[in-house]
C-alpha positions in Angstrom: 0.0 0.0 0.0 1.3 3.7 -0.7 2.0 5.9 1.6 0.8 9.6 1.6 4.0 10.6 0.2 4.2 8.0 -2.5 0.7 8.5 -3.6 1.5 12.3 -4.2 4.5 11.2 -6.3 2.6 8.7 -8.2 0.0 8.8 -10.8 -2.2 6.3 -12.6 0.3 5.8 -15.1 2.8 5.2 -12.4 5.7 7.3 -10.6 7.3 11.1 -11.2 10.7 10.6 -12.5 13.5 12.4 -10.3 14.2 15.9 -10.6 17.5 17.3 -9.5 16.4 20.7 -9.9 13.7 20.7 -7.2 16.8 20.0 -4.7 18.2 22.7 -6.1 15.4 25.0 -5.9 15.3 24.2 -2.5 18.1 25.2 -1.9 18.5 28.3 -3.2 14.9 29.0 -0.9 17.1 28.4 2.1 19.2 30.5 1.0 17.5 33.5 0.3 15.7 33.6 3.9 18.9 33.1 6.2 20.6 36.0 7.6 23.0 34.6 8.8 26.1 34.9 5.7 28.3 32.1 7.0 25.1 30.0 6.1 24.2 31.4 2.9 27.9 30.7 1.8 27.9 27.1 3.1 24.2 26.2 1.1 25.7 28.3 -1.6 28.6 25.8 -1.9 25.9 23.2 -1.4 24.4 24.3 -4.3 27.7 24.5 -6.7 28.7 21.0 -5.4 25.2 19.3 -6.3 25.1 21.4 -10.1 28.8 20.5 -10.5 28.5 16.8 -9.8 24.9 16.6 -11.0 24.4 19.0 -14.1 27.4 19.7 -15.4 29.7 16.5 -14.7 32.7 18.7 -13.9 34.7 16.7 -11.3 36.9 19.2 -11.0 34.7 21.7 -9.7 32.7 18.9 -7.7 36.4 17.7 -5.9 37.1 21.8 -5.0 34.1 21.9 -2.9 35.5 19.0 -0.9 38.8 19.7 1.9 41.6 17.9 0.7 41.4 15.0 3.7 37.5 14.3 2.9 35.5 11.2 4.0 32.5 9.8 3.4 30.6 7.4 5.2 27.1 5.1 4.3 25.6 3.5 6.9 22.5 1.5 6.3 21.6 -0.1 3.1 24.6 -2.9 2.4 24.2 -2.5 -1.4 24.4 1.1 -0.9 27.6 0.8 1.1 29.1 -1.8 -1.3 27.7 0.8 -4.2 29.9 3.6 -2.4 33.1 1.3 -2.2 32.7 0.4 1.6 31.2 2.4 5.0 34.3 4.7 4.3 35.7 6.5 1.4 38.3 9.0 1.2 38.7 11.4 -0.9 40.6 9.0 -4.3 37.9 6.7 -4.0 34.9 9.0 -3.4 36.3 11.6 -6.9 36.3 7.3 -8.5 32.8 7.1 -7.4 32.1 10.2 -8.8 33.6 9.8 -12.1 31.9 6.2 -12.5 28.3 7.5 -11.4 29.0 10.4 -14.1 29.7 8.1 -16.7 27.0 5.7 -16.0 24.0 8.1 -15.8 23.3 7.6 -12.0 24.5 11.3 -11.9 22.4 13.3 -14.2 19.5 15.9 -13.5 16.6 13.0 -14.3 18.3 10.1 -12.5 18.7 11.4 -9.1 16.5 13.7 -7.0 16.5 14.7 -3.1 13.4 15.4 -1.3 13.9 16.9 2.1 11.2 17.1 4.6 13.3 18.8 7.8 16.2 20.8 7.2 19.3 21.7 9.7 22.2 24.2 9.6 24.3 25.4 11.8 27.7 26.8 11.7 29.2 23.5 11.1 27.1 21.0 9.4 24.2 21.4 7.1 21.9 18.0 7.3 18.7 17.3 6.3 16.1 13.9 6.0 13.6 13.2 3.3 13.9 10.7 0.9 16.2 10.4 -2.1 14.6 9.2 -6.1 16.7 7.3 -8.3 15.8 6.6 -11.7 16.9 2.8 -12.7 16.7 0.9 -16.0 14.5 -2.2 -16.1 17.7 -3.9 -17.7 20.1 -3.3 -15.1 17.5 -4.4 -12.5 16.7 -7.7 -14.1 20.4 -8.2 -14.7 21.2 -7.5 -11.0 18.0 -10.3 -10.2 15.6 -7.5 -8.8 11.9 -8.4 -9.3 10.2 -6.1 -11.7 7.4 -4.9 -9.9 3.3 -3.4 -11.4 4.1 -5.8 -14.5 6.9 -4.1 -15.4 9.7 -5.1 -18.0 13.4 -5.2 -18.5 12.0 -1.9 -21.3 10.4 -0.1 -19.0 12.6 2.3 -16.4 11.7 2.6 -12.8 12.2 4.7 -9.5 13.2 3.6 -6.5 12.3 5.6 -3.5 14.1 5.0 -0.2 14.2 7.1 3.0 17.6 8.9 4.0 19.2 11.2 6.1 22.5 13.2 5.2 24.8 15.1 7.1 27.9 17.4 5.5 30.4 19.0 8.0 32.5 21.8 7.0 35.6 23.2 7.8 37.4 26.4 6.9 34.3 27.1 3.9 34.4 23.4 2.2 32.6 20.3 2.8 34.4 17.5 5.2 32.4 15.1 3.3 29.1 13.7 3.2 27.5 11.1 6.2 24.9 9.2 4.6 22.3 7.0 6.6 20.1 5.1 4.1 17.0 3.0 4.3 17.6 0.1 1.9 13.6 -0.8 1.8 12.4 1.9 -0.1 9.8 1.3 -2.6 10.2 0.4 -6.1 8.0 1.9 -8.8 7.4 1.7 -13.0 8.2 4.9 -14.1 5.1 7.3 -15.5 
């Protein structure tokens, strides 16, 4: 059965594709109603991190948002963290991760999309939870074994929907890295 949420994200002809640009949007509405400027430069380097990694593909730009001794850490979902290269990835292996989700199309405005239903900042950390969209071929889920759910087929693309919760520290006006918690239930759902 659906949930509120998903019902609002789904139609009769089945569920919204991801929209990168909504997170983005979102952010720049933070943005414009803090006062506070060390906040509106962390979201705004928020906001050049996401369009660099997620728009534009420039790893370059994506990597100088990041301190040079980065981590990232997954907790959660073990296909997630086996996804990411392991609970922990420094900063080679995350700009790897990076440049592989690039090239495979897990990074582009319509694959990925980050709904946020509470939103934190302070003068250290920006986190939020909501509920992160991916957009996944019906080919690369039947190859991987997944059971394609509503009657769907290895033609059709779907979107998985899974809760999450992320945390980025920064230090000296970059991002330490990004703390992921993940949900590996989710829902999975024939694209509209």
């Amino acid at each position: 059965m659906a949930t509120v949420e998903q019902r609002e994200e789904s139609t009769s002809t089945g569920a919204r594709l991801p929209d990168m640009a909504r997170f983005i949007d979102f952010l720049e509405a933070r943005k414009a109603e803090t006062e506070n400027p060390k906040h509106a430069a962390m979201i705004d380097l928020l906001i050049e991190h996401s369009v660099a990694e997620v728009r534009d593909h420039d790893i370059d730009r994506t990597m100088a948002t990041l301190v040079d001794d980065c981590v990232y850490h997954c907790y959660g979902d073990p296909v997630a963290i086996a996804q990411q290269g392991g609970r922990v990835a420094d900063r080679d292996t995350q700009r790897a991760n990076y440049l592989q989700n690039m090239a495979n199309g897990m990074l582009a405005m319509d694959s990925l999309e980050v709904e946020v239903e509470h939103f934190f900042i302070s003068d250290d950390a920006i986190a939020w939870d909501g509920y992160t969209r991916l957009r996944l071929p019906g080919t690369a889920l039947a190859q991987a074994g997944v059971p394609l759910p509503d009657g769907g087929t290895a033609d059709d693309v779907f979107v998985h929907r899974s809760r999450a919760a992320v945390v980025i520290p920064f230090r000296d006006g970059l991002m330490v890295g990004e703390d992921f918690y993940l949900d590996g239930q989710g829902t999975l759902e024939r694209a509209a």
